[in-house]
Structure formats: C-alpha cells, structure tokens
C-alpha positions as CSV (number, residue, x, y, z in Angstrom):
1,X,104.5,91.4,130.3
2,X,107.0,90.5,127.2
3,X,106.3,89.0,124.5
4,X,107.8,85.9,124.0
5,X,107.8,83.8,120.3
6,X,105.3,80.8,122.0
7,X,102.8,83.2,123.4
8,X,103.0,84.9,119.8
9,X,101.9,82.2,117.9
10,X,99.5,81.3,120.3
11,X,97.9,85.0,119.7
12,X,97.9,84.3,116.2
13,X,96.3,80.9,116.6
14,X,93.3,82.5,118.6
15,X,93.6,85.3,115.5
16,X,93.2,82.4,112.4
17,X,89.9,81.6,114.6
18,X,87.5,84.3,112.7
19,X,89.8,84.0,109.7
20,X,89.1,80.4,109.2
21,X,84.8,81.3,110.4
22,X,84.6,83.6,107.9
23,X,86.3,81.4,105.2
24,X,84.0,78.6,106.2
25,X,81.3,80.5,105.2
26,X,82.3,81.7,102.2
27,X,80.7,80.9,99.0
28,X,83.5,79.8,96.8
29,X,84.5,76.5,95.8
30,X,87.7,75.3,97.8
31,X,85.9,77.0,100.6
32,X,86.2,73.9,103.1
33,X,89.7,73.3,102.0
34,X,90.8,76.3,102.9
35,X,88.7,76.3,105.9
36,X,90.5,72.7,106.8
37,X,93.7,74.2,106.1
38,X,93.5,77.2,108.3
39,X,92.5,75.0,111.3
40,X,95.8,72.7,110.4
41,X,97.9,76.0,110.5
42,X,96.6,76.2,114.3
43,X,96.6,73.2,114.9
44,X,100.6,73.7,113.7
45,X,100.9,76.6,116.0
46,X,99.8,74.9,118.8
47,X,102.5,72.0,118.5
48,X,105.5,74.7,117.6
49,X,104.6,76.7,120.1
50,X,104.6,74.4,123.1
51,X,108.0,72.7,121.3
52,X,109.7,76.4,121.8
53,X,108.7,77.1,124.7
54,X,110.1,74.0,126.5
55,X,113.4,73.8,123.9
56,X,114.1,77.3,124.3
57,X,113.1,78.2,128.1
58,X,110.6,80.5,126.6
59,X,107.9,79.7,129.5
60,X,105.7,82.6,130.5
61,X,102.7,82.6,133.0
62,X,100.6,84.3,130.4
63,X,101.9,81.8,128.1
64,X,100.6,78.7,130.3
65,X,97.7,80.3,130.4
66,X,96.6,81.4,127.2
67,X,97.8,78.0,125.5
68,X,94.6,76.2,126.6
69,X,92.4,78.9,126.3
70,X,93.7,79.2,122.6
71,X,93.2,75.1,122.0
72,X,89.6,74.9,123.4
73,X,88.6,77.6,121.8
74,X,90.2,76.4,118.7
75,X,88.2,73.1,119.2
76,X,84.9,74.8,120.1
77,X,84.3,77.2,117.2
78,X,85.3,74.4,114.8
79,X,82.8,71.6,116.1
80,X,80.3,74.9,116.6
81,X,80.8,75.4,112.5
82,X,80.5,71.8,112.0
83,X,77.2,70.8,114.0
84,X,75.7,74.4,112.4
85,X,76.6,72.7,108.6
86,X,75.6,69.2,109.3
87,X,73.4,68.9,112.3
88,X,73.1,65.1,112.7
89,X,72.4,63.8,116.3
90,X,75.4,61.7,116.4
91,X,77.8,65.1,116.2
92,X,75.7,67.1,118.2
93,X,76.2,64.5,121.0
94,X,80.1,63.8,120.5
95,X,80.4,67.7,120.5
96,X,78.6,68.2,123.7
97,X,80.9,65.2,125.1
98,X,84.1,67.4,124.0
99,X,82.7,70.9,125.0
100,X,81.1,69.5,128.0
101,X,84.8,67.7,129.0
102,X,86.8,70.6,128.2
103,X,85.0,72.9,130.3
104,X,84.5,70.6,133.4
105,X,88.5,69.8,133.4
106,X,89.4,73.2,132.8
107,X,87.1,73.7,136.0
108,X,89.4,71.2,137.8
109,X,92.6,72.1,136.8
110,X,91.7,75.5,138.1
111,X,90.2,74.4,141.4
112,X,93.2,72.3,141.9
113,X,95.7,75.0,141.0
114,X,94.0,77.4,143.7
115,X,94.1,75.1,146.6
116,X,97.9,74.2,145.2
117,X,97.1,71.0,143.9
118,X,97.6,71.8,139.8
119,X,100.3,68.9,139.7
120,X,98.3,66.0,140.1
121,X,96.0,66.9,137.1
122,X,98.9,67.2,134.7
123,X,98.4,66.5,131.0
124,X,98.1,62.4,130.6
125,X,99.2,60.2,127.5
126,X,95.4,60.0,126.9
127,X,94.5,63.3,126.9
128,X,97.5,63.6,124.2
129,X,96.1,60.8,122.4
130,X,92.4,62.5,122.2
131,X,94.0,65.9,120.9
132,X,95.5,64.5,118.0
133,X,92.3,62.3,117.3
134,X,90.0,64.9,117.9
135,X,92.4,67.2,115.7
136,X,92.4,64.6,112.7
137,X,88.9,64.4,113.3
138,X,88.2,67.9,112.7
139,X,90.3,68.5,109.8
140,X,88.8,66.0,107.9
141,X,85.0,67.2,108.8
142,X,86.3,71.0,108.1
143,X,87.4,69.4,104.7
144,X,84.0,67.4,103.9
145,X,84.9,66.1,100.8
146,X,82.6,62.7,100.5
147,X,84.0,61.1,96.8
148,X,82.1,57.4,96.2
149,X,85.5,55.8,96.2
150,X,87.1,57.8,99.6
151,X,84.0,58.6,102.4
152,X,86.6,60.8,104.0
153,X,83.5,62.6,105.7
154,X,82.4,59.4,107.8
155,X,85.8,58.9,108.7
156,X,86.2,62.2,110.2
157,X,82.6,61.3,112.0
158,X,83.9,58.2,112.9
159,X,87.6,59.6,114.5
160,X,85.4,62.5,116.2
161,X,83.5,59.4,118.0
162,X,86.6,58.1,118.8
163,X,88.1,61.5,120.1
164,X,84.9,61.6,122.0
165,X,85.3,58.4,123.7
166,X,89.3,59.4,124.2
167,X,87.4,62.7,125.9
168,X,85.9,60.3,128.8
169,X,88.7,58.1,129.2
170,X,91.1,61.1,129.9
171,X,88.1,63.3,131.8
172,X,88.1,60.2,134.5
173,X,92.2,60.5,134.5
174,X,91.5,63.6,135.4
175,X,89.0,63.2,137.8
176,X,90.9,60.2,139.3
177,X,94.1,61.7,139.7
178,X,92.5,64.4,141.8
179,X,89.9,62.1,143.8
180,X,92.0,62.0,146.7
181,X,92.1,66.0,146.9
182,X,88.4,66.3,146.4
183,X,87.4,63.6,148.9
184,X,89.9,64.9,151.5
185,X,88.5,68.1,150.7
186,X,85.3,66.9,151.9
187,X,86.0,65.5,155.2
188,X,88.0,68.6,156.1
C-alpha cells in the first residue's frame, strides 16, 4: 500500500482525535478554544483531503475507506466530549440521532457495496448539507463561550438540532435510494 498525500491527512485527522480529548480536558483557560480549534483543523483535513484526491487523481482504496471512518469518528468523540460536559436531554438525544444515523448508513453503504449496489447510496446534497451543519454545530459547542450579549452556546445547540434533523432527512435518502435493492432483495 502507498501512501498517498489524501490518505495522509486523513491519518493525521484520526491522530488530532486524542490530541484535541486530551486538550478538552485540560485545566487551563483557552482550553475549549483550543479544543474548537483542533476539531476545525480536522474538520480542514477532511475538506483538503477529499479536494486532492479528486484534483490530483490521488484515489486509493484505503483512502475511500478510511475517509469515513476518520469523519464519524471525528463526529463521535466530539458529541461524546460534549454530552459528558453538558449532559442536557436535548443533546443527548440529537447525538444518539447522529451516532445512531451514522452507524445504520454506514451499515447500508456496506451491505450495498457487497451485493454491488454501493452506487445508488452515493453521497446526496443533503447529507453535504448536514456535515457542514453538524460541523458548525460542533465547533461552536467545543468553543462554549456563552457572553450575555453573544449566546454562541445555544446556537451551537440549536445548529446541532438542525444537523440532527438534516441527519433524518439524508438517512431516508439513503434508505430510499436503496429501497428498491432491499425490497427486491426480499422477494428473491
């Protein structure tokens, strides 16, 4: 296996992961905006990466696979850090609705990709729209600064309801797209 540039920074991406735990947790002020900033690094990554790969013909196998894997568990750890910090019912729900989404269409794509199906559950608009949402979402709840005259905290709560809603809009995409497949499947 080489190497290429994209799969590179999507090593590093999934390396910033305990970097930007162990940051979160630290006791220093600035803490959470160093935190936020890490995740934006990654969240940085994951753009460049996937903008390389298809500008440059740097595509790899391992790459297509360890790109997802590097975003959800990007997204996983981070709403894991935040529910831990600020365990309100409201983010503990939108967080299952993201985990819960990521997993089950993960689950698909794979299914779909074994029986040679993988096109017809290929990224959507939506499911574009939800990452950067969700991603907006999270860098503002990493950052948690809640000032009387910004209350960027329930924004970020608010965006990560948003991204959650986003999350079932684009899971039944998903599911819709490969509908035919499953019900096919079925019968046969």
């Amino acid at each position: 296996m080489r190497l290429t540039l994209p799969t590179i920074l999507t090593l590093f991406r999934i390396v910033l992961l305990p970097v930007m735990v162990v940051v979160f947790y630290l006791p220093f002020r600035g803490a959470n905006l160093a935190a936020a900033a890490i995740f934006i690094a990654a969240a940085l990554t994951d753009w460049l990466d996937g903008w390389i790969a298809r500008r440059y013909g740097m595509t790899s196998a391992f790459g297509a696979f360890l790109d997802p894997v590097a975003d959800k568990l990007m997204v996983a750890v981070t709403l894991f850090l935040l529910v831990e910090r600020n365990p309100s019912q409201m983010l503990a729900v939108t967080s299952a609705v993201i985990v819960g989404r990521e997993i089950s269409i993960s689950a698909l794509r794979e299914w779909m990709a074994e029986i040679g199906q993988r096109a017809k559950v290929g990224v959507a608009t939506v499911g574009k729209i939800k990452t950067i949402v969700q991603m907006v979402a999270l860098v503002v709840l990493l950052y948690q600064h809640d000032s009387p005259e910004l209350r960027l905290y329930r924004v970020g709560e608010y965006l990560l309801v948003a991204a959650a809603a986003l999350t079932i809009w684009s899971a039944l995409v998903y599911v819709r797209a490969a509908w035919p497949v499953l019900t096919e499947r079925d019968r046969g």
